[in-house]
C-alpha positions in Angstrom: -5.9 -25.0 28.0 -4.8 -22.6 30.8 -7.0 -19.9 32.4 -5.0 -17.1 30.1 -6.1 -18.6 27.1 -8.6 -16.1 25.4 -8.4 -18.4 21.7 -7.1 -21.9 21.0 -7.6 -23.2 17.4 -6.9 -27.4 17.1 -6.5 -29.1 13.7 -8.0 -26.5 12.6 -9.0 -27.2 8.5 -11.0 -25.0 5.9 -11.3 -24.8 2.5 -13.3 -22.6 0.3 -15.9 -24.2 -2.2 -14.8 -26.0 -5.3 -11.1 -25.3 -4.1 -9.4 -28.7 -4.2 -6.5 -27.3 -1.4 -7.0 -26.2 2.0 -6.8 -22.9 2.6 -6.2 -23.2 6.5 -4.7 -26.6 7.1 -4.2 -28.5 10.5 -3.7 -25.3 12.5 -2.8 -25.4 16.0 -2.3 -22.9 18.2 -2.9 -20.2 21.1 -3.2 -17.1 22.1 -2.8 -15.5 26.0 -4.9 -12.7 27.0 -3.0 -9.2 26.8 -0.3 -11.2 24.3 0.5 -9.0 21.2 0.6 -11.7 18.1 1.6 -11.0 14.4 0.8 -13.3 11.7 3.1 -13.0 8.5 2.6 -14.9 5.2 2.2 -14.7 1.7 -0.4 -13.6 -0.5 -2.8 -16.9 -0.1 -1.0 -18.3 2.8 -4.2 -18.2 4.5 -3.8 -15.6 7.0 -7.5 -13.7 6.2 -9.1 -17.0 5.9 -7.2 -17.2 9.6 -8.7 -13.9 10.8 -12.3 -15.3 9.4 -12.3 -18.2 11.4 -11.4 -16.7 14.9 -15.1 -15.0 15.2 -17.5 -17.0 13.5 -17.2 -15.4 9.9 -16.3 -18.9 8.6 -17.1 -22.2 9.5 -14.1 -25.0 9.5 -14.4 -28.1 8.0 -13.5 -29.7 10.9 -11.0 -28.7 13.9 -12.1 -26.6 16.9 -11.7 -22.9 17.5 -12.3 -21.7 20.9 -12.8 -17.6 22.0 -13.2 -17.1 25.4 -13.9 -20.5 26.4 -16.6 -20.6 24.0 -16.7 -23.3 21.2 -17.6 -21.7 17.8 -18.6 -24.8 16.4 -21.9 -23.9 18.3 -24.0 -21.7 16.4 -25.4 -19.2 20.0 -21.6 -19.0 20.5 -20.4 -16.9 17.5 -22.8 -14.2 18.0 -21.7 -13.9 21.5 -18.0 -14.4 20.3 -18.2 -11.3 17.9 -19.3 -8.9 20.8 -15.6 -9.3 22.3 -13.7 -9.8 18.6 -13.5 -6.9 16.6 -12.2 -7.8 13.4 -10.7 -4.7 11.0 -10.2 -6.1 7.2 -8.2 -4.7 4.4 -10.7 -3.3 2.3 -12.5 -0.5 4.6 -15.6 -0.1 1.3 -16.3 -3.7 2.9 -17.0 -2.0 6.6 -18.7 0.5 5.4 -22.6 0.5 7.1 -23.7 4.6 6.7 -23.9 7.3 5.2 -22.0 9.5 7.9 -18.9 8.4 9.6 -20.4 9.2 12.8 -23.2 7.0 12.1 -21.2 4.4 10.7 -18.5 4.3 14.0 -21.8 4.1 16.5 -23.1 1.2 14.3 -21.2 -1.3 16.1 -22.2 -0.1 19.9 -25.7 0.5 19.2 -25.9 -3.1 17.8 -24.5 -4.5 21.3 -26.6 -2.7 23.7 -24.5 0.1 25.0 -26.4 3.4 25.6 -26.3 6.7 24.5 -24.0 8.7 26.2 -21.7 6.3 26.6 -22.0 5.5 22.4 -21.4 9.8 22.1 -18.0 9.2 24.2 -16.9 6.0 22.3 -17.3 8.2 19.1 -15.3 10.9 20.2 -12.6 8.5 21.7 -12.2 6.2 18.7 -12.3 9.1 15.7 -9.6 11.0 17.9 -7.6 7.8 18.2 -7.0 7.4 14.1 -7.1 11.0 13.6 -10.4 11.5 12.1 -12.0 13.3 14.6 -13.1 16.6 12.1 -14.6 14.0 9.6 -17.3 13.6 12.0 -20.2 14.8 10.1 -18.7 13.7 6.8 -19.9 11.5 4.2 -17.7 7.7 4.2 -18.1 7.3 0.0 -16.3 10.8 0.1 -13.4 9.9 1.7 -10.1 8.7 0.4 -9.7 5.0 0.9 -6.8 5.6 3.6 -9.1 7.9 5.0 -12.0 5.0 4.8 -9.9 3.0 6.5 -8.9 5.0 9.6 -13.0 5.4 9.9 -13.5 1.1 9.8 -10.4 0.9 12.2 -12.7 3.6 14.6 -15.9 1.3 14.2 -14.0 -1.3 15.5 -12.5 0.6 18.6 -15.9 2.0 19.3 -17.1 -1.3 20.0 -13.9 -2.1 22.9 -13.3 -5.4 21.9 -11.5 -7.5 24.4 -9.8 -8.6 21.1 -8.6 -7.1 18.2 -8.0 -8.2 15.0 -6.1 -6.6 12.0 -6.6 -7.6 8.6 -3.9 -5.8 7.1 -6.0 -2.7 8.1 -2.9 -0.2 7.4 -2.2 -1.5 4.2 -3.9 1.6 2.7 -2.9 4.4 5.2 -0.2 6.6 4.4 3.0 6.7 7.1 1.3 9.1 9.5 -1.8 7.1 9.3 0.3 3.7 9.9 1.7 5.2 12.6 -1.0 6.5 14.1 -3.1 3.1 14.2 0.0 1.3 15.0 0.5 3.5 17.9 -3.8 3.2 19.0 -3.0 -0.4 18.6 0.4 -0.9 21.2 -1.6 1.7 23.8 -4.6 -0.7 23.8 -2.2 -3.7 24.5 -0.1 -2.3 26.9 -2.6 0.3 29.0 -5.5 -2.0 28.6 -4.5 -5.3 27.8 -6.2 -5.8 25.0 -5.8 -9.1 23.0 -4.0 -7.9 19.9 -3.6 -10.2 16.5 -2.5 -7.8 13.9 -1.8 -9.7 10.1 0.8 -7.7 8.0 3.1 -7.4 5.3 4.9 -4.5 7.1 7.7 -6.1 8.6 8.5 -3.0 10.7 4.6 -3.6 12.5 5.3 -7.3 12.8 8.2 -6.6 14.9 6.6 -4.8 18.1 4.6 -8.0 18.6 5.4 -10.4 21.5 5.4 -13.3 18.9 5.2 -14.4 15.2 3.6 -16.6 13.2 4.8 -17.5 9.6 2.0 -18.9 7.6 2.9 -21.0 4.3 0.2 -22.8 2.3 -2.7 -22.5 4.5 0.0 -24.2 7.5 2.1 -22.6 10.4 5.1 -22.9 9.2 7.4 -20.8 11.8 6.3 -19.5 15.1 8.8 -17.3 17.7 9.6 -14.2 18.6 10.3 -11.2 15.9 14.0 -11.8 16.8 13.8 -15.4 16.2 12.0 -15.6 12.9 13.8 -12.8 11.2 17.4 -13.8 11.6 16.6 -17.2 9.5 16.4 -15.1 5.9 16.9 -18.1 4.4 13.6 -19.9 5.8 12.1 -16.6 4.6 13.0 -17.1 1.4 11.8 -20.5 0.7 8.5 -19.6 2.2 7.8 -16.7 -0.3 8.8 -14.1 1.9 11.7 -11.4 1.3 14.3 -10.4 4.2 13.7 -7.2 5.7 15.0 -4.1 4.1 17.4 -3.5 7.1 18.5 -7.2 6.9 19.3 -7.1 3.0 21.3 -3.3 3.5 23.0 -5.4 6.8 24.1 -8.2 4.6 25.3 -5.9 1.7 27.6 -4.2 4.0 29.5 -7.7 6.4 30.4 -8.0 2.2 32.1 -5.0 2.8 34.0 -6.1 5.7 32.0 -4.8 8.6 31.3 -6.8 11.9 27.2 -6.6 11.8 25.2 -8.7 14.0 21.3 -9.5 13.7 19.9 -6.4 13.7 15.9 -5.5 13.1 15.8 -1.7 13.6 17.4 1.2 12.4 18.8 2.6 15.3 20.4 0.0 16.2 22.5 -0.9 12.6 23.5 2.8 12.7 25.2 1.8 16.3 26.9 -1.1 14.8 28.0 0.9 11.6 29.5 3.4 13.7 31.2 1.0 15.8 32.7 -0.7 13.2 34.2 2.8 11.9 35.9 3.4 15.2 37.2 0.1 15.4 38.9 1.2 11.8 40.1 4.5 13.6 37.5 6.6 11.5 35.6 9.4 13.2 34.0 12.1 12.7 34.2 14.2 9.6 34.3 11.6 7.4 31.5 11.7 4.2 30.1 11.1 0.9 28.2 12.2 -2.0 25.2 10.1 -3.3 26.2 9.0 -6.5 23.1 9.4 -9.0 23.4 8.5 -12.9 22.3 11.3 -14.8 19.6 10.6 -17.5 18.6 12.5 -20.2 14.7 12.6 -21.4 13.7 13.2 -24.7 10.5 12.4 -26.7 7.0 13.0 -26.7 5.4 10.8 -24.7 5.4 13.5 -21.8 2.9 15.3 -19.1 2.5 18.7 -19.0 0.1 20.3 -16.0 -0.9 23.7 -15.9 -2.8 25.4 -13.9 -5.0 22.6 -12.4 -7.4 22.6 -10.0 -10.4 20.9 -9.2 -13.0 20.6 -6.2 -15.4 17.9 -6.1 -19.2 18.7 -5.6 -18.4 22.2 -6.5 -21.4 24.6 -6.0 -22.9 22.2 -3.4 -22.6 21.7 0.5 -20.5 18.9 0.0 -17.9 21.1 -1.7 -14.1 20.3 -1.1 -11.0 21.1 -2.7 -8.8 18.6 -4.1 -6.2 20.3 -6.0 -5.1 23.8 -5.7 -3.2 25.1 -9.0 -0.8 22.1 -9.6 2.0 22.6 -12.1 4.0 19.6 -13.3 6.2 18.5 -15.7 6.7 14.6 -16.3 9.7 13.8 -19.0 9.2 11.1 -21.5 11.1 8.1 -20.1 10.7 8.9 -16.5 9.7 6.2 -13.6 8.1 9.1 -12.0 6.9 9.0 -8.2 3.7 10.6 -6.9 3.7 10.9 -2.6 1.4 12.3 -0.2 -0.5 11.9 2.6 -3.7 10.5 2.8 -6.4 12.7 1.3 -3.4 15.3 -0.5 -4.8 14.9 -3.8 -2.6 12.1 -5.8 -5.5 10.2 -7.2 -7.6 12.8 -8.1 -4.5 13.9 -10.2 -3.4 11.1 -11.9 -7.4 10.8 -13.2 -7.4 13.9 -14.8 -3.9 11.9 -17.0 -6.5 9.7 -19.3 -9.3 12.3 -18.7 -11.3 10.0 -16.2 -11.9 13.5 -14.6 -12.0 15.9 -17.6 -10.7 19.8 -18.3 -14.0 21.7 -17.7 -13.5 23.4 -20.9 -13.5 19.7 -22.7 -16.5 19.3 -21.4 -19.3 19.6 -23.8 -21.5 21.4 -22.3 -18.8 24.4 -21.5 -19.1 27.5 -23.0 -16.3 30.6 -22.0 -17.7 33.4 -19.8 -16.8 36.5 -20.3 -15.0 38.1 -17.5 -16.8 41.5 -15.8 -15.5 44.7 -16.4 -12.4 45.3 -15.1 -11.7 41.8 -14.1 -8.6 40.1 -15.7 -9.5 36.4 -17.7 -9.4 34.1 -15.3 -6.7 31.5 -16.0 -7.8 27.8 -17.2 -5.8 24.6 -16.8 -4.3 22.5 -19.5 -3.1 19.5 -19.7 -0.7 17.9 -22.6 -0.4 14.0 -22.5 2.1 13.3 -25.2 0.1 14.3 -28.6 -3.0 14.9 -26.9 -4.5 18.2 -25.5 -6.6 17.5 -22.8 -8.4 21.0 -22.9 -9.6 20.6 -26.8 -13.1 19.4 -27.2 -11.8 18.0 -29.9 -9.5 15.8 -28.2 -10.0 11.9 -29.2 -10.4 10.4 -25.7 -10.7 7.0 -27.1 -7.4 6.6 -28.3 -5.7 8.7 -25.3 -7.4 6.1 -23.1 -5.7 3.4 -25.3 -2.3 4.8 -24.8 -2.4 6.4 -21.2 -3.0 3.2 -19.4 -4.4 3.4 -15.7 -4.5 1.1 -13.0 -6.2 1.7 -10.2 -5.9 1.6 -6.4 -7.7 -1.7 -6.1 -6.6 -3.3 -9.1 -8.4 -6.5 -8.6 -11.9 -4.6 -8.3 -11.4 -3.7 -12.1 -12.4 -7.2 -13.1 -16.1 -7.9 -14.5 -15.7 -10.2 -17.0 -17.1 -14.1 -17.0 -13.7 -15.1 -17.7 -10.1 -13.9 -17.7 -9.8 -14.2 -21.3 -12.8 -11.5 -21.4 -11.4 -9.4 -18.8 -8.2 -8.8 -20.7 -9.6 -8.6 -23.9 -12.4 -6.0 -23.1 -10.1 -2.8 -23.4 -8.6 -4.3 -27.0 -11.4 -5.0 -28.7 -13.2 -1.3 -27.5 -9.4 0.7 -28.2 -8.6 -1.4 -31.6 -11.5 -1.8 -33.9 -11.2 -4.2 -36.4 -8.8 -6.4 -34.7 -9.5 -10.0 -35.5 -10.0 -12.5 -33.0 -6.3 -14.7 -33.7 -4.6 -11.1 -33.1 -7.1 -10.5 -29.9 -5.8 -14.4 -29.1 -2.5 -13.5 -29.1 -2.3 -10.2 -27.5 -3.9 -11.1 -24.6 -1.7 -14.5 -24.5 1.2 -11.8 -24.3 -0.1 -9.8 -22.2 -0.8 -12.4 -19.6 2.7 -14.1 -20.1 4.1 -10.6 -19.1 2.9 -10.7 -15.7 3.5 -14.2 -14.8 0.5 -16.0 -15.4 0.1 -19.3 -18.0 -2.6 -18.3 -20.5 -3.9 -22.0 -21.0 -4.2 -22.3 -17.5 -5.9 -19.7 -16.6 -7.9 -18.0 -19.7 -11.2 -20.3 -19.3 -11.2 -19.6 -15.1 -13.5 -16.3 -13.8 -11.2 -14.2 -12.9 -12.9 -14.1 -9.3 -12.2 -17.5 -8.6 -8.3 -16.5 -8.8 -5.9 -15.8 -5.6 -6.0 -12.2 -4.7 -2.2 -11.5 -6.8 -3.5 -13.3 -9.5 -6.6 -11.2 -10.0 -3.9 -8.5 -9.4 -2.1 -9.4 -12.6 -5.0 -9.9 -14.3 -5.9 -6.6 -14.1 -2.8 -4.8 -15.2 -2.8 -7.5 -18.0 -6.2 -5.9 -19.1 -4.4 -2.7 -19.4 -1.3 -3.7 -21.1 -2.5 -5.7 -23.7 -3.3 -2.2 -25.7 0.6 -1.5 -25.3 0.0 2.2 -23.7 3.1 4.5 -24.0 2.2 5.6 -20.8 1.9 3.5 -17.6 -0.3 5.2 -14.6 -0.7 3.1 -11.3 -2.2 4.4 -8.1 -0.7 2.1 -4.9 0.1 -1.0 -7.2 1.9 -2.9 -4.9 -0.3 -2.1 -1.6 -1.7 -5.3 0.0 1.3 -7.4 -1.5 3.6 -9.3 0.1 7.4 -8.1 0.4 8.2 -10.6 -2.7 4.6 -9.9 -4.4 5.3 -6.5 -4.2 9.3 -7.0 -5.3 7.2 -9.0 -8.5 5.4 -6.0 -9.2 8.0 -3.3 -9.5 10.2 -6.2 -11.3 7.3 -6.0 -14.1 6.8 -2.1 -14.2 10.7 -2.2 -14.9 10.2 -4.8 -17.8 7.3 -3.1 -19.4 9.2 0.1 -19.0 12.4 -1.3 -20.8 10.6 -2.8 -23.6 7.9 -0.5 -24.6 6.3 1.6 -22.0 7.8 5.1 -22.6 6.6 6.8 -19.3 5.6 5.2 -15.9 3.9 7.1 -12.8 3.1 5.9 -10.1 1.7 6.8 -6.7 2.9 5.2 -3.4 2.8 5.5 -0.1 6.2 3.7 0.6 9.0 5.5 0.6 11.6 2.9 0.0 9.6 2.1 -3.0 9.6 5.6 -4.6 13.7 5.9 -3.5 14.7 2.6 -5.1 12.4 2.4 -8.3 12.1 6.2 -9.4 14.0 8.7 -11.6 11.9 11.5 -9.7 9.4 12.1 -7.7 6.8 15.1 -6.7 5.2 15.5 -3.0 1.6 16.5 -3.2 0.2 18.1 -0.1 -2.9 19.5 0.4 -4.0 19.9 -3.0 -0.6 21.6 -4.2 3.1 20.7 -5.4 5.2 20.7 -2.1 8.8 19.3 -4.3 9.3 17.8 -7.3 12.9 16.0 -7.5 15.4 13.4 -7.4 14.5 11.4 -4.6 17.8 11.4 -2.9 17.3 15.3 -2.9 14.3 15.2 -2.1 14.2 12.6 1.2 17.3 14.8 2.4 14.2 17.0 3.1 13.0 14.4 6.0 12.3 17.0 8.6 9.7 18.8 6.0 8.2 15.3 4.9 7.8 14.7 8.3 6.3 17.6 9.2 3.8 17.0 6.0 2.8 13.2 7.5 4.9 11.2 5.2 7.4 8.9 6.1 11.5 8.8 4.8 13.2 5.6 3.3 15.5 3.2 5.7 18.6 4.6 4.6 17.3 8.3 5.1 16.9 7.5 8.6 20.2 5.6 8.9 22.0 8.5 7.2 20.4 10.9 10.0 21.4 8.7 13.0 24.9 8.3 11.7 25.1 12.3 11.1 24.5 12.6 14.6 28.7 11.4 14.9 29.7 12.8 12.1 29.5 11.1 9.1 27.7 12.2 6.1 26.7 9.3 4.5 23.8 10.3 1.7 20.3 8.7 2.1 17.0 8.5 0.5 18.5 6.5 -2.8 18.9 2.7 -3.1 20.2 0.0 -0.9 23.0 -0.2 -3.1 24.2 3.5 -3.3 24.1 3.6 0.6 26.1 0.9 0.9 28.3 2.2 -1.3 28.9 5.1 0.2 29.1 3.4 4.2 31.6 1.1 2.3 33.2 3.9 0.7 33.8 5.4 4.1 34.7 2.3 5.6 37.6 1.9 3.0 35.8 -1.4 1.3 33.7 -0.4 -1.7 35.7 -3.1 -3.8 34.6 -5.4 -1.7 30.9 -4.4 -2.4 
């Protein structure tokens, strides 16, 4: 082991109790000091279990892991160890130590010894590094979870670890807030050679590293540079992984006849798409429109907002408001898209849907006040979901709750049950009474056949014993089995791998077919919203920025920009090649952008 070596792991094995498989498996390898490492992998490749291992967390089996020259197999050592390994995980509620973020971000210094003033300075310069520096004095449990999450990547940084570890720790964050941590992250590698070994789904953040590591089944599987491991799609593919975005568009269009080499960033397929034009004799001037299938929606199973606002901790210190006079329509049959930025508002909108958060006048307790003289009524909100009227006392929430399913940001953290069959069946037998237990049997067989898991196999298991997709699925089975003619998720796919997350949306689209008259959902990927949705609106700050198709509505990438939101792939294709002089429309599918490069390029029937 050279000098440079700051970790070496050899035959490294763990595996978690009553698991018959290893969950990290004969794992060898090293990392240099200053090196920038990504580790890439399915959903239970092992990569967290990885992340445990490398400062103490966990214990292997057998194998060695040494930090810093020190052996963790020695108990003294992995105290030491964690004073130089900061280790950020995907859940931030999991970091979480105070009750005030400043407190929480100087809980990590003051544990290690470092005084004072110096602890006062690391505050300031790790809240100002995630962007968080005016939640200072706030209060952590108040705070959106991307918002949560910038804080634990802060208490981390506080502590100047001379390595760092990401457990998907952006997973959460909205673009700006990716960025942002992303950009913290290279600065520390490069200005002050920090040890970096950030774990991610995002492919676009595994490619700034100086290597890769594929994990598959709790082994290394691939191992190489960014370049190297993301021109073998194919090897990608058998290991449960997807091909980039920009590889998948690249392939779509050498169909089409164009000459396209191995390309990883956007920049750089815009080059090669407008070389190929010239080498056609096709310059500038040269566009085409977005083609979009028109839809019509009808039916009942619609939202109406009006007039919504809503401020949590109202009348106290605490107070802050979430939404400022929202107005929204949602059609019956719409795949409808909810963006914004971290802390905008989207979740505390899409509870007031099933009346988690309720109308103030449906409250029981609310009686009308009287307006004083000369003062107009003031002007109360109402909500309409399908048949319901949110606003009436009257209203039977029971039943809406039955058929406005909601699935929340953490999914998996629904689950309570002693075993999956109880967990799934807990909504039915509360929303249907007088259901008898072969229907119960039989709905919840359904409902977990629906999102790919075998009922005998897994109805006797806890549900907490399960893989972390699994439990995902389990949860949105626990929803579906009432059949709800609406479909609310907030951030279903976050946390997934590319193909977990292709799964997911594969399912909405199924559910949505078959019986689900209405789906929202809120993301913070872009490509997501632009391949999956009819429409989409752009909360910001608490209001309505746009509501619209999203090809219309990414051509506005300046503004969404500007408002800390990212723009799909093809958007920021379509802008490069604009720059000489083709028009090609972004912001919609893969497929509609390639149809219109192709269409250009004079091969769309080749597409």
């Amino acid at each position: 082991m050279s000098e440079d070596t700051v970790i070496h792991c050899e035959n490294l094995k763990f595996s978690y109790t009553g698991s018959e498989e290893y969950a990290v498996n004969g794992v060898n390898f090293s990392v240099k000091r200053g090196e920038f490492l990504s580790v890439i992998g399915h959903n239970g490749s092992g990569k967290s279990t990885l992340a445990r291992l490398l400062n103490g967390l966990l214990e292997p089996e057998s194998g060695t892991v040494t930090v810093l020259g020190k052996d963790l197999s020695e108990g003294k050592n992995a105290v030491e160890v964690r004073k130089h390994v900061g280790v950020v995980f995907q859940n931030p509620d999991n970091q979480m130590v105070a009750s005030v973020v400043e407190d929480d971000v100087a809980f990590g210094p003051e544990n290690i010894g470092v005084e004072r003033e110096e602890i006062g300075r690391r505050i300031d310069w790790a809240l100002k590094a995630v962007g968080m520096e005016k939640y200072r004095k706030a209060t952590p449990s108040r705070l959106s979870g991307g918002q949560k999450q910038r804080i634990a990547v802060a208490g981390v940084l506080a502590v100047k670890p001379e390595i760092l570890v990401l457990d998907e720790s952006t997973a959460m964050l909205d673009p700006r807030g990716r960025r942002e941590v992303v950009d913290v992250v290279k600065r520390l590698n490069k200005e002050e050679g920090m040890t970096i070994i950030l774990i991610t789904h995002f492919m676009d953040e595994a490619l700034i590293a100086d290597r890769t590591i594929v994990m598959n089944k709790g082994e290394i599987a691939l191992c190489g540079t960014p370049e190297e491991i993301f021109e073998n799609g194919e090897m990608l593919e058998t290991l449960n992984l997807s091909l980039p975005r920009i590889s998948v568009l690249a392939n779509r269009l050498r169909a089409c006849g164009m000459e396209i080499g191995n390309v990883l960033r956007t920049e750089e397929l815009a080059e090669q798409i407008v070389a190929n034009m010239h080498k056609r004799g096709i310059y500038e001037g040269q566009s085409t429109d977005l083609k979009v299938k028109n839809r019509n929606f009808v039916g009942e199973w619609g939202i109406n907002i009006e007039n919504l606002s809503y401020t949590y901790s109202a009348k106290s210190p605490f107070a802050a408001k979430a939404l400022k006079n929202i107005n929204l329509e949602i059609a019956e049959g719409e795949f409808f898209g909810i963006i914004g930025h971290t802390g905008s508002g989207k979740s505390t909108l899409v509870q007031h849907f099933n009346a988690l958060i309720k109308l103030p006048q449906a409250e029981k307790k609310y009686r009308k006040k009287k307006p004083k003289k000369g003062e107009p009524e003031p002007v109360m909100p109402a909500i309409y979901v399908g048949k319901y009227n949110l606003a009436d006392k009257k209203c039977d929430f029971r039943s809406l709750r039955a058929d406005v399913g909601m699935v929340f940001q953490y999914p998996e953290y629904q689950l309570f049950a002693e075993s999956v069959f109880a967990d799934v069946s807990f909504g039915l037998k509360n929303f249907r009474k007088g259901i008898s237990e072969e229907e119960i049997k039989q709905a919840v067989k359904a409902s977990l056949e629906v999102v790919g898991l075998d009922f005998d196999e897994v109805k006797d298991k806890s549900p907490f014993d399960l893989s972390g997709g699994q439990k995902r699925r389990v949860a949105i089975a626990g929803v579906i089995v009432t059949k709800p003619s609406i479909l609310i998720l907030d951030e279903p796919a976050a946390g997934l791998d590319p193909k977990g997350k292709t799964e997911i949306m594969e399912l909405l689209h199924k559910l949505h077919r078959e019986w689900c008259k209405t789906v929202v959902i809120v993301s913070h990927d872009m490509d997501e919203i632009a391949e999956n949705c009819t429409k989409a609106a752009v909360i910001s700050d608490g209001t309505v920025f746009a509501c619209d198709v999203p090809s219309a509505l990414f051509a506005r990438s300046d503004e969404l920009t500007g408002l800390g939101l990212d723009v799909p792939m093809t958007s920021k294709i379509s802008a490069e090649l604009r720059k000489n002089g083709f028009e090609i429309a972004g912001g919609g599918t893969l497929e509609q952008f390639a149809d219109g490069v192709s269409e250009v390029f004079g091969g769309a029937e080749n597409v």
